[in-house]
N, C-alpha and C positions, 0 to 999 in steps of 0.2 A: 504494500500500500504506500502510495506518495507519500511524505511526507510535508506537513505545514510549512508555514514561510519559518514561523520562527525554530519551530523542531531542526529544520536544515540548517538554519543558521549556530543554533546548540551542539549539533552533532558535528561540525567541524570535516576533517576528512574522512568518510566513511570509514565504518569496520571492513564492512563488505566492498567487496570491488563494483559500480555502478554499472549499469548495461554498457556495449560497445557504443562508443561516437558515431554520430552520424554527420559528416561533414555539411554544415549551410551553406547552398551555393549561393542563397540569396543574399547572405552577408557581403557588408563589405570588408574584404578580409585585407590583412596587412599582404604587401609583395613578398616574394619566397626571397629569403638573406642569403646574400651568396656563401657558398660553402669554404670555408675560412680557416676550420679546424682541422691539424692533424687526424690521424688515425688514436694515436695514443690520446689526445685531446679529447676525443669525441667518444673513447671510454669514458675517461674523466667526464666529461657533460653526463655519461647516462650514469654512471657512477651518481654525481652529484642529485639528480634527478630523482632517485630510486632511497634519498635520505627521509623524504616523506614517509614512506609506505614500508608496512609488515614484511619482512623476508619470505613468506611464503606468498606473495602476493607478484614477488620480484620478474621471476621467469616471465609472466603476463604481461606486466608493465612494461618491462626490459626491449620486448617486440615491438613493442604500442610503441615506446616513445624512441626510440630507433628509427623507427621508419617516421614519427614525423621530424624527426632531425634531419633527415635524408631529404625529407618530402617542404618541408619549409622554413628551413636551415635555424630551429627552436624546438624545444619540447614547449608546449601551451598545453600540454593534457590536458586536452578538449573532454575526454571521457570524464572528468570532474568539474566540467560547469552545473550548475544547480540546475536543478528543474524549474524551482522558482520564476518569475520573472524577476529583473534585476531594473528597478527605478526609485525615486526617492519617496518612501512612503513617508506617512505621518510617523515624528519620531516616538509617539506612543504606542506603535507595533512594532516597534523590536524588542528584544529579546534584550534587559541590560539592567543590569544592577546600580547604575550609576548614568543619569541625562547625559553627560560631556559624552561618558563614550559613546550612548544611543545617537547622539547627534554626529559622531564622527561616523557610525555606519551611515546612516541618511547620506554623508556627503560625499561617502566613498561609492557608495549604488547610484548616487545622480552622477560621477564622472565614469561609471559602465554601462550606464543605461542607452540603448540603442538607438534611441532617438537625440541622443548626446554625444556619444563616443563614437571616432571617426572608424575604429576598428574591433568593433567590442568583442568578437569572440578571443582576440589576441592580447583583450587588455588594455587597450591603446585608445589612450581617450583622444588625443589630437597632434600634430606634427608629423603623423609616419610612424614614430615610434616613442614618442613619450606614453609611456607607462606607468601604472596604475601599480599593476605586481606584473612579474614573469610568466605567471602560471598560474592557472586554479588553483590549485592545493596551498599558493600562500596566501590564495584570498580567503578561501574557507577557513583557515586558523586562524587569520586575521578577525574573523568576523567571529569566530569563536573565540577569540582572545578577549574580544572588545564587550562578547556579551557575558565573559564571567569578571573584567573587569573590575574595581572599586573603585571609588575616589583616594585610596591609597596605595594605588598601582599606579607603575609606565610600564607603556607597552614600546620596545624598542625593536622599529623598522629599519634593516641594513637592506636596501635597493628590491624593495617587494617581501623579500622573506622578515617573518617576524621572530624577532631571538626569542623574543619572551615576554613574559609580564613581572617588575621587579618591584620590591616594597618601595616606595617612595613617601609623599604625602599631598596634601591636599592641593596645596598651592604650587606643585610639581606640575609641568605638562604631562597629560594622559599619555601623549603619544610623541615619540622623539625621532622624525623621518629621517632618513639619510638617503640619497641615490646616487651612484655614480660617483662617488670622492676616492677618485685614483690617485695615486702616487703621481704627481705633475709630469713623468716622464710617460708617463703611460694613458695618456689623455686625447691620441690622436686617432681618426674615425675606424681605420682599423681595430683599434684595441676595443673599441665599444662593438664592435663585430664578435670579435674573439669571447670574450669576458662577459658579455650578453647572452651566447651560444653556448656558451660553459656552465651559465646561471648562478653565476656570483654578482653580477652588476648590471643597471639597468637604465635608460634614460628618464628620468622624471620629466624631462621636459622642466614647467616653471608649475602650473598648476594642478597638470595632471600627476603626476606622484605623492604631491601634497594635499591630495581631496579637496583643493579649492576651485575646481573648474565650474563654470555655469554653462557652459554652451558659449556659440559664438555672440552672443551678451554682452560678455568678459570683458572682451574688445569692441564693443561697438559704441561706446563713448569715445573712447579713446580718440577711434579711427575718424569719427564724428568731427572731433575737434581739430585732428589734425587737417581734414581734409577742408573744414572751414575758414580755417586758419591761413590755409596754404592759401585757401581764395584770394583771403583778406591781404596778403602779402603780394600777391599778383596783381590787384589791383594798385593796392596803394604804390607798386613800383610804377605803374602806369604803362604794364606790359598786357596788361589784358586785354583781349578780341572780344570778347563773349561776357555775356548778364550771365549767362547761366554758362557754367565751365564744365568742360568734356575731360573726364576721368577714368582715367584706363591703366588696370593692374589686371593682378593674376593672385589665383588659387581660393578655391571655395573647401576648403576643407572642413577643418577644426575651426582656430583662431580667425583665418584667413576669411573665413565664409560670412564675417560681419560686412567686410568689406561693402556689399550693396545696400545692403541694408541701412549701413553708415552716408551710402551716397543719397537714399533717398533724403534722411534728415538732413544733411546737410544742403540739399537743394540743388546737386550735381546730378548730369547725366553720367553715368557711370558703363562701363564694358568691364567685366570680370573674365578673364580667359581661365577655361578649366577643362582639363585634358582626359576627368575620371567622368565618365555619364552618370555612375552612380551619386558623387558628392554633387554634380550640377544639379539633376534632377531631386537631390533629397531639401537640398535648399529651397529648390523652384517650391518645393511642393509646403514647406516648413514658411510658405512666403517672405524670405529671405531675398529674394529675386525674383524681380515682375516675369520675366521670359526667358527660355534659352534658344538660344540660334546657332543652329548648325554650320549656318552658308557666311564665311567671314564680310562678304561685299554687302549682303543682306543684315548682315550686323550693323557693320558702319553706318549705312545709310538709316537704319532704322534708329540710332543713335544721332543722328545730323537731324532729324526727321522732330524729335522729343527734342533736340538744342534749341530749333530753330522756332518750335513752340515753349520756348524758357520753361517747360515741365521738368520737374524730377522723374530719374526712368531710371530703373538699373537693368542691365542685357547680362547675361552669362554665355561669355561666346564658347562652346563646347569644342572646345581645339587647340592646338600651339600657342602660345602666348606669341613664338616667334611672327609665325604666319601673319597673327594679327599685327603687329608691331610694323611687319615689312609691308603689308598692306597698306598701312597708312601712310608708310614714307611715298610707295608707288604710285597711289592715288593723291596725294600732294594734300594730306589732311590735317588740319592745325587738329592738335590737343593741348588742351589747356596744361591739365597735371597729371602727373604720369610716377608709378612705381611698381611695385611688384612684391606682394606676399607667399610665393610659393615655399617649398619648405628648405631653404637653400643649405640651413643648417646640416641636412642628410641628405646631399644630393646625388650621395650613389646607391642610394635603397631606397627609393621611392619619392622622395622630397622633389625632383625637380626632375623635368623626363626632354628627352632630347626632340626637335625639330625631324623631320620627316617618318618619324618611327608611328606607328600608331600604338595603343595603349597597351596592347594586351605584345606587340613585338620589343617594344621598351622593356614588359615586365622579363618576359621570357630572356632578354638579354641580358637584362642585370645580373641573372639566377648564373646563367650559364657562360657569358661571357663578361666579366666584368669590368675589365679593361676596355674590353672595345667601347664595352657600356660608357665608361669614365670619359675616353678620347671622342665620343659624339654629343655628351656632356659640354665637354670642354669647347666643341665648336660652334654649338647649337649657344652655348654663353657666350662668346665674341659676337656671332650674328647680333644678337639680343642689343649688346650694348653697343653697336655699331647703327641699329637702326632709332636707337632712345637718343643717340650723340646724333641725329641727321635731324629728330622731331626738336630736338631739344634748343638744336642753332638755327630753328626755323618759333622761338617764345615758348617750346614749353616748360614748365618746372616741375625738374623730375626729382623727388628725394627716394632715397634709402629707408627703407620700412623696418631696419631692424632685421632681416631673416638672411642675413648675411651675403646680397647677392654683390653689390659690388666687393664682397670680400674674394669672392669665389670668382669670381668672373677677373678680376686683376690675378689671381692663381691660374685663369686659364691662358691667362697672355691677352686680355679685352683692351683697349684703349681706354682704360677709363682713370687715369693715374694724374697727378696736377703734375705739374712742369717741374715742381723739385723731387717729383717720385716718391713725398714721403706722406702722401693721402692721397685720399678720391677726389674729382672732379665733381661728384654731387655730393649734398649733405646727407647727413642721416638726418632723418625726422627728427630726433634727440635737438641736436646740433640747431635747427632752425626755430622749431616748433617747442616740441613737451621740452625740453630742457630749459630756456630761460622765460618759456610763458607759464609753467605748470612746476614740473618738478625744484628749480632751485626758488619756487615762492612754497613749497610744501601740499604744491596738490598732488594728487594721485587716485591709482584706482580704487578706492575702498568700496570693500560691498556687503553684502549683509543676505542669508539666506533665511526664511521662514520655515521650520522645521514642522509645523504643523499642515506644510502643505496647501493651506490654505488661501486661495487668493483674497480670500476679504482682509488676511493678515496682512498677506502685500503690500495691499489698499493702504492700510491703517501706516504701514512704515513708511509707506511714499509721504504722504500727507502728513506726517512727522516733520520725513527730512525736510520738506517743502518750507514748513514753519522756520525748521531752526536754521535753515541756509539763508531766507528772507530777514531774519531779525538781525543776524550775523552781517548782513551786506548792506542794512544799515549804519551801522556803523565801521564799515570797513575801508581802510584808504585805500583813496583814487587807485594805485596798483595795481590791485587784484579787483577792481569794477568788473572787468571785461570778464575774468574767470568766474566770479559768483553770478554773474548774469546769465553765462553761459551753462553753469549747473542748475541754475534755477529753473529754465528757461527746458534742459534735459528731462529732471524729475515731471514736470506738469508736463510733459507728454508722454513719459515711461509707458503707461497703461496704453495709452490711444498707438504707440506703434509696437507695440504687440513683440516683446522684446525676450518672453520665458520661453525656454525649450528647458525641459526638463523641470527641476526643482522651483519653489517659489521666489524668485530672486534679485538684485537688483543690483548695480552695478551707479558708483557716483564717484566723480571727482571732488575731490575736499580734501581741505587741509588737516592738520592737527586739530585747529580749535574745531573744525565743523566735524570731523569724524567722533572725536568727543562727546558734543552734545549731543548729537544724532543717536549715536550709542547710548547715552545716558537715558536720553525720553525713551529709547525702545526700552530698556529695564526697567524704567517706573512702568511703562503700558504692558508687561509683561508679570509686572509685581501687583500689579490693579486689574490683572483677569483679562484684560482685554485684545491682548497677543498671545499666542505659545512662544516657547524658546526661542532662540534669533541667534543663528551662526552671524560669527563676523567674522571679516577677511580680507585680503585684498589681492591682486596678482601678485605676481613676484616683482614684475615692470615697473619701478614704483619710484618713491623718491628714495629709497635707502637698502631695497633687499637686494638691489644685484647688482652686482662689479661686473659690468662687459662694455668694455674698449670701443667697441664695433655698435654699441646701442645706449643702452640707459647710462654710462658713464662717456657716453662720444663726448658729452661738451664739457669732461674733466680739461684741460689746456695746462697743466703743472706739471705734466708726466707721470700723475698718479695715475691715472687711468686705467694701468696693466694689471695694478695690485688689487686684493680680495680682501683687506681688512675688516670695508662698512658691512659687507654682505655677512662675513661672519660675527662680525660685532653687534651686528641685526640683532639677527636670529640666540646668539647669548642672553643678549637685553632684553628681550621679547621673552626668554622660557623661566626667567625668574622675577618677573616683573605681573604675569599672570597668563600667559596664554594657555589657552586649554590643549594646542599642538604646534609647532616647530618642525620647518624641515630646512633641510640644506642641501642644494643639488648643484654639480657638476653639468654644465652642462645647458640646454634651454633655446629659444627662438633661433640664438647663433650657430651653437652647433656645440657640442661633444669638445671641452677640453679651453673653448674659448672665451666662458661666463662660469663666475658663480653664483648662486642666486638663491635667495632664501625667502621663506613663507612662516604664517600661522593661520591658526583656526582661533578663535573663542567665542565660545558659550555665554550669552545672555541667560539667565533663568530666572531673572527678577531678584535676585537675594543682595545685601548686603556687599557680599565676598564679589560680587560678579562689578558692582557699583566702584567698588576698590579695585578691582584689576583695570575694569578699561580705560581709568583712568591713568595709573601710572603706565599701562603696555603703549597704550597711543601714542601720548608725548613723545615718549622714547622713539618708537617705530617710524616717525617722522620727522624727529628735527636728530636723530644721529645722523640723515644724510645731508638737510640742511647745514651742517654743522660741516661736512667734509667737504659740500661742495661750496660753501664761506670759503673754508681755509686756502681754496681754488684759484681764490679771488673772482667767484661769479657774482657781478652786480648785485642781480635778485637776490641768490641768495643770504649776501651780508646783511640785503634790507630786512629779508624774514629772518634769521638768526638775531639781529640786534635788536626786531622788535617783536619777541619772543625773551630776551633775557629783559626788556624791561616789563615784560606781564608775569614774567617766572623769576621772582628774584634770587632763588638759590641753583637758578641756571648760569654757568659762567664756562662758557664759550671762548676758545683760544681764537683771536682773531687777527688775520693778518696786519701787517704794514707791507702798502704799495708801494713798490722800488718806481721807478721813473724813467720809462721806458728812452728818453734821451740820454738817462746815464748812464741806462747800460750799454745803449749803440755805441756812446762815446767812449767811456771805457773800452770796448772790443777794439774799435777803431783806432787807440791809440796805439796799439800790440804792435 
C-alpha cells in the first residue's frame, strides 16, 4: 500500500528496495555529462553511491546505478524518487517537530517542484546544473533529518548529502549548507565534472542549493530594473531612436526565463532566443511570454510591428540566439539594448549550445564528442560577439548580465577586449546599473515566502510592504527617491502581473532599514493571527553574499575584487546573529570556481526570539557589504555607510581617505 505524504517523508530511505524506475520522457531532463571518469574512478563513484543502502541490497543497486553512470554520466537513483508529488504544501502538513525545520522542507519541495525546477527528476532547480542534492537518497534523509529534527539540533549539509543532525541550541542555524568549496586549485569546470560524477561535490548554483529559489520571480525585479534603467541611461545620453526600446537576449530557463516577463513591466519590446522547445513552451504556457516564433524574419518583424505600436510585447524566438543576432545585423535593424542570459557559467554541459547544430545534435555531441563540442562552442561565441560589436556601432547598449558571456567569449578569442587588454568593451550590468544605483546604497533582493501557502497571506504581506516602503520614502533623501519609487511602484503591481510559480512569494528591493520593518510588521501580523509563518531570504546577488569579479563585485575598482572575505564574513554574521539557515557555495550564475557566494533562510513565527533575530541578522547582512564597498571608495556607498553610522551609533565603520588622483599621476611621472 502507498504510503502518505508524511509516512514517506518519516521513512527516509526505504527498508525495502522501491519498484524499478520508469524513465519520464516527458521530463525535462538535464543533458547526459560527458564521461570524464576513469575506470578505477567510476568504481569509486559506485562505490560511493552504494554508502546509502543495506549490503544485501548492493548487487541490485550496483546494476541500476552503473548503467545510469554509463547512460547519463551521474547516478540520480531515479528508483528513489517519492511517489508523492513534490511542491510547496502548507507548512502544517509536514511531518516536524520543530516550525524552522517544517518551513525548510516547504522551501526545499518548492525548488523541486516541476512547475519550478528546470530539471526536476535530476534535482536541478535552475542553470543546467545547480542542484538541490545529487540524488534521491540524500533528499529523503534530508527530509527525514529535518522531520525528526528539534530546535536543539543542526542538520549539516556537505554538497547535497546530509552528515547528520548535531546537539546544538536554539539560537544555532537549523541547517548549515555547504556546496562545492574545493581546495582553490581544484575549482576548474572539469573538476566539477569529475567530483560531481564521483558524488562528493555538487553545484548549488546561488539559490538552488540553498532552498531559496522562487521560480523565475527571483529575478524579475531585478531584471525589471535593470532593463528600465538601461532605458533611462539611453535616453538621457541622447542616443535613443525609439519611445519604446527593442530588447533582445537569450535563455528562458530557470533564472533566465524572467527575462520577458521583466520586459513587459518594464515597457520594452523584448525577443528572448531559446534553443530548448521545452523551457520556450513551459514559459509561453506559465504566461511568462506572450508568443513563441519559430521563423527568425517573422520574429523580427512581428517585434518592429509591437515597436512601432509603442506596446509592451515579449517574442521567445525558439532558435540560435546567433541566427537571430546575424539576422539583424543582415536586415540592417537598430536595437535599442541588447544582452544575453544563457547559462555561460556551464557552457560545455548544457548552459550554452553552438550555432548551426540543432538541439537534440548539440546534446548528442556534448555526450560523445566533447571537444569538438567545446571548439563549435568556441566559434559559434566569436560569431555572437562579432555580430552585438556590428549592432552595437550602429547605438545599441549592450551590457553583461552577469552569466559570464563576455568572460567566455574573450576565452574563445571574441573581439570583445578594450585596447589595454585588461577588460571588456561592454559593462557588466553590476558596473552601470545595480552597483552604484542599488547595491552600494544597500538595496537588494530581499524576499519573503508565505508558508501557509496561502494567497490571501501574500495579499496581506504585499500591502505591509507597501505601507512600510511609503512611510520610509517619506522621509528618505533625494538619493534613493528614484529607488523607493521604483519598489513602490513594483509591490502595487506584484499581484496584477501574476509573478508566483510555485510557493506563495515575493521578491523586493530594499535596503537595511526597509527589509527591517517589512520583516518586523510580518511578525507582529503573524503574532496577531492574521498570517502563518513567513520565510525570509534573499538571493545570493545581493549587496554582501557574493564575491565574483565578473558580476556583483565588477564595480569593486581597489583590486579587491578577486578576494572572498564579504561573502564568507556574510554568511558567519548571518549564522550567529539568528538565521534559521546559512549556506556557502562555490561557484553560481558565473560559473564553477569563479564566485563565492553565500545565503540564509529565516523563520518568522511571530515570537519574541524571531523579533530579536531579524533585527540584528538584517543590519549585519546588509551594511557588511556597504561597509566593503565604502572602503572601495564607491561614492554611494560612503553616502549609505556614513548615514547608517549616524542612525547606529555603536556602528563605526573604517572609512577611507581619498588620495588625489593628480598626485598620484605626478608622483609616477616623476620616476
Amino acid at each position: 500500500m502507498a504510503l502518505s505524504f508524511k509516512e514517506e517523508i518519516k521513512e527516509g530511505i526505504p527498508a525495502q528496495l522501491p519498484e524499478t524506475p520508469v524513465y519520464d520522457e516527458s521530463s525535462n531532463h538535464a543533458p547526459k555529462r560527458k564521461e570524464i571518469l576513469t575506470d578505477k574512478e567510476k568504481a569509486l563513484a559506485l562505490k560511493n553511491a552504494l554508502r546509502y543502502f543495506p549490503k544485501e541490497q548492493h548487487e541490485t543497486l550496483a546494476a541500476e546505478f552503473a548503467d545510469e553512470l554509463k547512460k547519463y554520466g551521474r547516478i540520480y537513483m531515479y528508483r528513489y524518487k517519492p511517489k508523492n508529488a513534490i511542491y510547496a504544501r502548507s507548512i502544517d502538513e509536514y511531518p516536524a517537530n520543530c516550525k524552522q525545520a517544517a518551513a525548510i522542507m516547504v522551501m526545499i519541495q518548492n525548488n523541486l517542484d516541476p512547475v519550478v525546477a528546470q530539471h526536476p527528476d535530476e534535482l536541478i532547480t535552475y542553470g543546467g546544473n545547480g542542484a538541490v542534492f545529487q540524488n534521491w537518497a540524500q533528499y529523503r534523509l534530508t527530509m527525514k533529518y529535518l522531520s525528526e529534527m528539534t530546535d536543539e539540533q543542526t542538520l549539516v549539509m556537505n554538497s547535497g548529502h546530509p552528515q547528520g543532525l548535531f546537539p546544538s541550541h536554539k539560537d544555532a542555524p537549523r541547517v548549515v549548507v555547504t556546496n562545492g568549496m574545493m581546495i582553490p586549485n581544484y575549482s576548474k569546470p572539469d573538476d566539477w565534472e569529475r567530483f560531481n560524477a564521483l558524488g562528493v561535490s555538487q553545484f548549488g548554483q546561488m539559490t538552488a542549493g540553498s532552498y531559496m529559489y522562487i521560480g523565475p520571480q527571483g529575478i524579475v525585479h531585478g531584471t525589471t530594473i535593470t532593463v528600465m534603467n538601461a532605458a533611462r541611461m539611453l535616453d538621457r545620453s541622447g542616443k535613443a531612436k525609439n519611445e519604446t526600446k527593442l530588447f533582445v537576449t537569450a535563455g528562458l530557463g530557470g533564472m533566465s526565463g524572467a527575462q520577458p516577463k521583466a520586459g513587459n513591466i518594464a515597457g520594452v519590446v523584448s525577443i528572448t532566443a531559446e534553443i530548448n522547445p521545452k523551457a520556450a513552451y513551459k514559459r509561453h504556457e506559465q504566461g511568462w511570454v506572450d508568443e513563441v516564433i519559430e521563423d527568425v524574419d517573422k520574429c523580427i518583424d512581428t517585434a518592429l510591428h509591437y515597436q512601432n505600436q509603442n506596446e509592451a510585447h515579449s517574442i521567445a524566438f525558439l532558435g540560435n540566439i546567433v541566427d537571430l543576432w546575424e539576422r539583424f545585423v543582415e536586415r540592417d535593424v537598430h536595437v535599442d539594448l541588447g544582452s544575453d542570459q544563457t547559462s555561460l557559467h556551464n557552457p560545455w554541459a548544457g548552459g550554452y549550445y553552438p550555432a548551426g547544430l540543432s538541439y537534440e545534435e548539440s546534446n548528442e555531441m556534448m555526450a560523445k564528442q566533447p571537444e569538438k563540442f567545446k571548439e563549435e562552442v568556441r566559434k559559434t561565441l566569436r560569431k555572437h560577439a562579432d555580430a552585438v560589436n556590428a549592432l552595437s556601432k550602429n547605438g545599441m547598449y549592450f551590457f553583461d548580465y552577469g552569466n559570464a558571456f563576455l568572460l567566455e567569449a574573450s576565452r574563445a578569442g571574441a573581439d570583445i577586449m578594450n585596447q589595454d587588454g585588461d577588460g571588456f568593451i561592454y559593462p557588466s550590468y553590476v558596473q552601470d546599473i545595480l552597483g552604484p544605483m542599488c547595491f552600494d546604497y544597500g538595496f537588494g533582493p530581499f524576499r519573503w515566502v508565505c508558508t501557509s501557502g496561502k494567497e490571501e497571506d501574500l495579499a496581506i504581506t504585499d500591502k505591509l510592504a507597501q505601507e512600510v516602503l511609503s512611510e520610509i520614502k517619506s522621509n528618505s533623501p533625494e538619493e534613493i527617491q528614484q529607488q523607493m519609487a521604483d519598489n513602490i511602484q513594483w509591490i502595487e503591481g506584484a499581484r496584477e502581473n501574476k509573478l508566483v510559480v510555485g510557493s506563495q512569494a515575493r521578491i523586493l528591493y530594499a535596503d537595511a532599514e526597509g527589509r527591517t520593518k517589512i520583516a518586523a510588521a510580518f511578525n507582529k501580523a503573524i503574532k496577531e493571527g492574521k498570517i502563518g509563518p513567513v520565510v525570509l531570504g534573499r538571493d545570493h546577488h545581493d549587496v554582501s553574499g557574493t564575491d565574483s569579479p565578473f558580476r556583483e563585485t565588477s564595480n569593486i575598482y581597489d583590486g579587491s575584487k578577486f578576494t572572498a572575505d564579504m561573502a564568507i564574513q556574510n554568511v558567519i554574521g548571518d549564522s550567529f546573529r539568528g538565521a534559521t539557515w546559512v549556506s556557502i557555495h562555490n561557484g553560481g550564475g558565473v560559473g564553477w570556481g569563479e564566485v563565492i557566494n553565500g545565503g540564509f533562510g529565516m523563520v518568522l513565527d511571530g515570537s519574541d526570539d524571531a523579533d530579536r533575530r531579524l533585527k540584528q541578522m538584517l543590519f549585519w547582512d546588509v551594511n557588511n557589504g556597504i561597509a566593503r564597498r565604502s572602503w572601495a571608495r564607491n561614492d554611494e556607498a560612503l553616502f549609505a555607510i556614513k548615514r547608517e553610522m549616524e542612525r547606529t551609533p555603536n556602528l563605526i565603520v573604517t572609512i577611507p581617505n581619498i588620495a588625489d588622483d593628480e598626485l598620484i599621476k605626478k608622483t609616477f611621472s616623476n620616476e
